[in-house]
N, C-alpha and C positions, 0 to 999 in steps of 0.2 A: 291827367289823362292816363297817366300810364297805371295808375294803381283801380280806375275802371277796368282796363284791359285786360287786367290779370283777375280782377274779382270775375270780369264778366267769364273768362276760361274756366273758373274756380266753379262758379257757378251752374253751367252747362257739364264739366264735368262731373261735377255732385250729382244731378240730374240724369245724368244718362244711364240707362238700365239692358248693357247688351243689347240694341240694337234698335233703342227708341229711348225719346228723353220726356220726362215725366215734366207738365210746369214745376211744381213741388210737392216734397211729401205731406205726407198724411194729408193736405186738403184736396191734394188734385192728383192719387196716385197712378193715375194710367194715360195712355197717351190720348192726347185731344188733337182734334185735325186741323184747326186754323194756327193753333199754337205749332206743332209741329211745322208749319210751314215757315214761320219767320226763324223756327231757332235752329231750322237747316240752315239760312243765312251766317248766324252765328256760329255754327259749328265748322262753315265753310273755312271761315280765319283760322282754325284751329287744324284740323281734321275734316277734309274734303270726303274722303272714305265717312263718316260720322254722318255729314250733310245727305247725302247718296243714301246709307244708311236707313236713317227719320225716312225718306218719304216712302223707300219699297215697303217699307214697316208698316206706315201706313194705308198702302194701297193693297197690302194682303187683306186687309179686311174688306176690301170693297163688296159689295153688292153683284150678286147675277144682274139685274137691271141697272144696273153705273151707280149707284148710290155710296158713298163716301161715308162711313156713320159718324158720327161728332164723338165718341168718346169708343176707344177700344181697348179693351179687357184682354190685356197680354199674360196678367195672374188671376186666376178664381181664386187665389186664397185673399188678397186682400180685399178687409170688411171694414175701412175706417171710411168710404163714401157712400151714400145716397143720389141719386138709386143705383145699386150694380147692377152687374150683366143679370142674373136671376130674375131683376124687376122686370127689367126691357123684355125677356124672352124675345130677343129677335128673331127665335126661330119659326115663329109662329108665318114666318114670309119664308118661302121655301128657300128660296136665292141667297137668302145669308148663310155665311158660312159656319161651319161647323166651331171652325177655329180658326183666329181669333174669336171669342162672343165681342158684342158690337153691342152701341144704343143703335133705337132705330128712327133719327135722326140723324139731319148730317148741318152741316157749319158752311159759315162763307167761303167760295169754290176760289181761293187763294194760290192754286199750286199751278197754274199755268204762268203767273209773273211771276211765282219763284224761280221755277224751272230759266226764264229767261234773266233772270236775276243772278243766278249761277253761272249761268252759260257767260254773261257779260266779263262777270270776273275771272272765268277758266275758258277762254273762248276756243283753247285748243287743249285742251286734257281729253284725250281719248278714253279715257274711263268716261268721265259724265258725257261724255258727246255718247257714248255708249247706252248712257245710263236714259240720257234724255229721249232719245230712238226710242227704245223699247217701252220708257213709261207714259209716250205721250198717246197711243189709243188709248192707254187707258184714262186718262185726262179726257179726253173728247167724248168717251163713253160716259163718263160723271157728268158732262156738261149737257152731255146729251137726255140723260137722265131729269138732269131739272128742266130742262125745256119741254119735256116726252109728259111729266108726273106733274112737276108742279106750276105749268102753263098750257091745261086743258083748253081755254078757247085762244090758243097761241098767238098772242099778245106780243113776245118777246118780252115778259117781264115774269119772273118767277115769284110766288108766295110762297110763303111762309105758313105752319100750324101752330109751332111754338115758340114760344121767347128762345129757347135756347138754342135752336138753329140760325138766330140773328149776331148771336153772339155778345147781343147788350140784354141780358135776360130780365133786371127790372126797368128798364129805361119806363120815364112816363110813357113812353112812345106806346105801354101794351095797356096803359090803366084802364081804356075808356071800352077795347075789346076784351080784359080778362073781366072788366065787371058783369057782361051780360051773361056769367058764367054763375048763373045759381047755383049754389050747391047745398044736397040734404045731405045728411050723416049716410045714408048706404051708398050714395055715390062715388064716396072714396072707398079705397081699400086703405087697413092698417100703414103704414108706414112713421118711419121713426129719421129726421134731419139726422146728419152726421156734422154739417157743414159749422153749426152752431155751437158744437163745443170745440171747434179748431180758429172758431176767429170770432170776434167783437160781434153781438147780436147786431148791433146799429151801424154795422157797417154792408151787411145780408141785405138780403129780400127776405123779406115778412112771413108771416107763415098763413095771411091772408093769400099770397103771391105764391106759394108754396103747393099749398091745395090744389091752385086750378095750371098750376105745371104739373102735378100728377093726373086731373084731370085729363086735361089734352095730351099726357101721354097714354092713358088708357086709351083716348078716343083713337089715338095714332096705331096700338097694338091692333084694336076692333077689326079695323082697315088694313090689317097685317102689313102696316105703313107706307101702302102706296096705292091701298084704294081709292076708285073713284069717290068712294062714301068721303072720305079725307073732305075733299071739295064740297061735298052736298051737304056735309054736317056741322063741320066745325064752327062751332061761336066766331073763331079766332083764325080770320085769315085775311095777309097783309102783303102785298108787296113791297117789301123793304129795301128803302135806299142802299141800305151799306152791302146785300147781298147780293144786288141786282149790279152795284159798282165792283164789285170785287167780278163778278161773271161776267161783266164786259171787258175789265180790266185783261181780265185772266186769258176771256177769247181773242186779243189784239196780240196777246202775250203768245198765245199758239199758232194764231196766223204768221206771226213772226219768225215763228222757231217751223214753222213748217215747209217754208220758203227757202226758208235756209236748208235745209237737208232734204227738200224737192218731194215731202210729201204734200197729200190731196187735202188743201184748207177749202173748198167750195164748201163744204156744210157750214163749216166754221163762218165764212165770210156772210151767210147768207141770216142765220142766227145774227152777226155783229151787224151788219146794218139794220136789223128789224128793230133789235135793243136800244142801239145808242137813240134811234131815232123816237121808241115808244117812249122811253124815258125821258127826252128832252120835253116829250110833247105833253104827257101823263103829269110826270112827278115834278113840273118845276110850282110851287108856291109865289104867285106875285105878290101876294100880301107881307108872307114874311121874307123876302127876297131870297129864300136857301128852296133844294130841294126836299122834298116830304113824303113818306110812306104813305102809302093807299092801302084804306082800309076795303078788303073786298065785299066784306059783308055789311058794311054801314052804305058802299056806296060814295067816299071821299075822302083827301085827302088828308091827313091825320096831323092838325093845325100844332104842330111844336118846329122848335129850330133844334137840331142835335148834330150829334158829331155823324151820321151818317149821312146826312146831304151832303158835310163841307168835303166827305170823305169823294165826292163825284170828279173834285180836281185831279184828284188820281189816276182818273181811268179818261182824262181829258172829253169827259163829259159836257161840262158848263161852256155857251157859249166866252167871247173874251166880257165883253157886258154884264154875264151873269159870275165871272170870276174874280172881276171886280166887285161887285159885290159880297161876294163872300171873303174877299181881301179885307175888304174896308171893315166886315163887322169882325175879323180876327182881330186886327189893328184892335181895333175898339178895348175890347178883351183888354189886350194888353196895356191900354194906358189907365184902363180900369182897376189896375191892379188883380189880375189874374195870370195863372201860367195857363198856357192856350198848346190846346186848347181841350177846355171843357167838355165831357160827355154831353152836357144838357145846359140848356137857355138860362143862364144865370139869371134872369129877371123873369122866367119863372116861377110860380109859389111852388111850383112841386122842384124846385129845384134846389139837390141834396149835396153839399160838396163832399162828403165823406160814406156815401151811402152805394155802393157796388155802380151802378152805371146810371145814377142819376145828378151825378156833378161832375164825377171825378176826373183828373186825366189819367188816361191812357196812352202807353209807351206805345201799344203798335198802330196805333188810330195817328198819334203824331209823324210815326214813320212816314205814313202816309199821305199827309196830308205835306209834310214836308216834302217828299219828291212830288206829290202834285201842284204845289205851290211853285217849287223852280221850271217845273215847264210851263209856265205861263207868264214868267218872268219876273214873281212875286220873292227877288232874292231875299230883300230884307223882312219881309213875315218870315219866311225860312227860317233865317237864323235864328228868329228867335223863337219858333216852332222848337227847333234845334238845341239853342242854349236851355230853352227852358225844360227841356227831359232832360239834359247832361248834368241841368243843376241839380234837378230833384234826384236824382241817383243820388248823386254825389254825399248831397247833405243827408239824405234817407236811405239811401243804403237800396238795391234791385229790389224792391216789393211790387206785389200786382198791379195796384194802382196809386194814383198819388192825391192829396189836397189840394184842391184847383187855386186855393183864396191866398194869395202872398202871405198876409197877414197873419193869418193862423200856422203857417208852414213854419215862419218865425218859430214859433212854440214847439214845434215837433222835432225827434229823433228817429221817427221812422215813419214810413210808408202806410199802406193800408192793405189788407186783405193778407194773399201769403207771401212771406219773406224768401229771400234768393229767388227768383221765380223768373224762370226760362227766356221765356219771352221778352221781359223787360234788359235781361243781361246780353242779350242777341239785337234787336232793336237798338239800343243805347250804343252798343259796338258797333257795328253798324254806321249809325250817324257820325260816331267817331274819327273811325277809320275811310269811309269816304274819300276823299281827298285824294287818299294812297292807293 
């Protein structure tokens, strides 16, 4: 353990760039908002100031309308990703700011359980009690954003436009809405992948999958990305398990911390019961016992088992009936010979163990799934939710993501996607340190 702890420090510090920490270079050089959220945790062990740091960094880019963008451009000189700030022009929405540039997209609204995440371990540091005061409107105002923009007949359930706001960007979960996405040769404008010559073409998304994420971000610019058009037009709109849990999570996480320091959670409270409630009732799948994304434009729900339903233990979603279920099929997993757990339904055909979010494991999916597994009392999935990230580090070294299949892990001396990488060294600590 001890020589994770020191990689993982090694790691974050490599990463940090005055006042935000990059996942990694050259494939992911600017700051990403759900990543930023778990490698404040990590940085927390290290450098409390660091943690504190990441998220103001982050919320300077926010949105006049609350919007949080998923990727912000703290250099215009670097040109090793696709697409930079130049493509997004987010300025084309009056409210974005000048500077930082921003995509204009945003990512799973993760920063209200960090903030209480922090608070837990520093419950009396008058810096972040500081820190927390001051940054939590603005949390309520992002949240308030996806309930205002991306749940028009207010449902309590927010959609999605693009894969990349879900955070699993090729999961099968988008195949069946990115195909009603024809496209002719002028529909695209020019563009050139970056991501392809920094990592394993067959470890990507496709350049089929590629096309209609530039699509849908022109359609997203059209609508200077918070038009009503957004809703009326898009091929491609879902209400996703893992963003809809992460925003319920996050608004339990605020009502908590508002209580505490005797601010006004009425809006907060009245949002968490509409959610928890549409969600149990909308998204649960009795067929495949997990819950499931709702496609809005098809009209139902979008028949796969993925790491975003199991992610709902998290946010103490799942009745105890329905968390047994999702126990018993992790268990499963595991005597399967698999490390658990899985991006996507091993018994699947479209199921990829080494292909970006269509097999693989993931370090902050397991996080999660791990603290939502011990509050239901599911200790021993835990651990081995637990053992099984601590291994694959260990033997692989902090890369993005990992091979889900025991058997071929045998074979291997590293990870997948990009090497040292933020998140994975933050999460992994994390589960480590625990205990202490």
């Amino acid at each position: 353990m001890i020589n994770l702890i020191g990689d993982a420090e090694r790691v974050l510090k490599l990463n940090w760039r005055n006042g935000f920490t990059i996942p990694t270079s050259k494939l992911y050089p600017f700051q990403w908002n759900w990543d930023s959220g778990f490698i404040s945790i990590g940085h927390s062990y290290f450098q409390l100031d660091y943690a504190i740091q990441e998220l103001e960094s982050l919320f300077s880019s926010q949105w006049e309308n609350g919007m949080v963008p998923h990727i912000v451009f703290h250099s215009e000189n670097e040109k090793t990703y696709f697409p930079n700030y130049d493509f997004w022009e987010s300025n084309v929405n009056a409210g974005a700011p000048q500077r930082p540039k921003s995509s204009g997209i945003t990512q799973p609204a993760v920063h209200g359980f960090v903030l209480e995440n922090l608070l837990e371990k520093f419950p009396d540091n008058e810096k972040l009690i500081a820190f927390v005061k001051a940054i939590f409107p603005k949390v309520v105002k992002y949240h308030r954003f996806l309930y205002t923009y991306r749940d028009p007949e207010r449902e309590g359930l927010m959609f999605i436009f693009h894969p990349w706001e879900s955070g699993r960007d090729n999961s099968p979960l988008w195949d069946a809405s990115l195909d009603r996405i024809v496209l002719n040769e002028e529909d695209l404008p020019k563009y050139e992948r970056r991501d392809t010559s920094l990592a394993p073409s067959d470890e990507r998304p496709t350049s089929y999958q590629y096309d209609r994420y530039v699509y849908l971000l022109q359609l997203g610019k059209k609508y200077n990305y918070d038009g009503e058009g957004i809703f009326e037009e898009s091929p491609f709109l879902i209400q996703d398990t893992l963003m809809n849990v992460a925003l319920i999570k996050s608004n339990q996480s605020l009502i908590n911390i508002g209580k505490r320091f005797g601010m006004d959670v009425g809006e907060l409270e009245e949002w968490q019961q509409q959610s928890m409630s549409r969600f149990k009732e909308k998204l649960w799948d009795s067929s495949l016992q997990t819950f499931a994304a709702y496609d809005l434009r098809g009209g139902h729900l979008v028949p796969h088992k993925e790491i975003g339903g199991l992610a709902a233990l998290y946010a103490e979603i799942p009745t105890d009936e329905q968390a047994e279920q999702l126990n018993n099929y992790l268990q499963s997993l595991h005597t399967r010979g698999y490390y658990i757990c899985p991006s996507f339904d091993v018994d699947s055909p479209l199921f990829d163990s080494k292909r970006y979010w269509r097999g693989p494991v993931w370090p902050q999916m397991n996080w999660m799934i791990y603290y939502g597994l011990k509050k239901y009392g599911f200790e021993d999935t835990a651990r081995i939710v637990k053992s099984d990230l601590i291994e694959l580090a260990t033997k692989l070294g902090y890369y993005e993501y990992f091979e889900s299949q025991k058997s071929l892990v045998e074979n291997l001396s590293a990870g997948y996607g990009g090497s040292d990488f933020s998140w994975t060294a933050a999460c992994t600590l994390d589960l480590i340190k625990e205990d202490s």
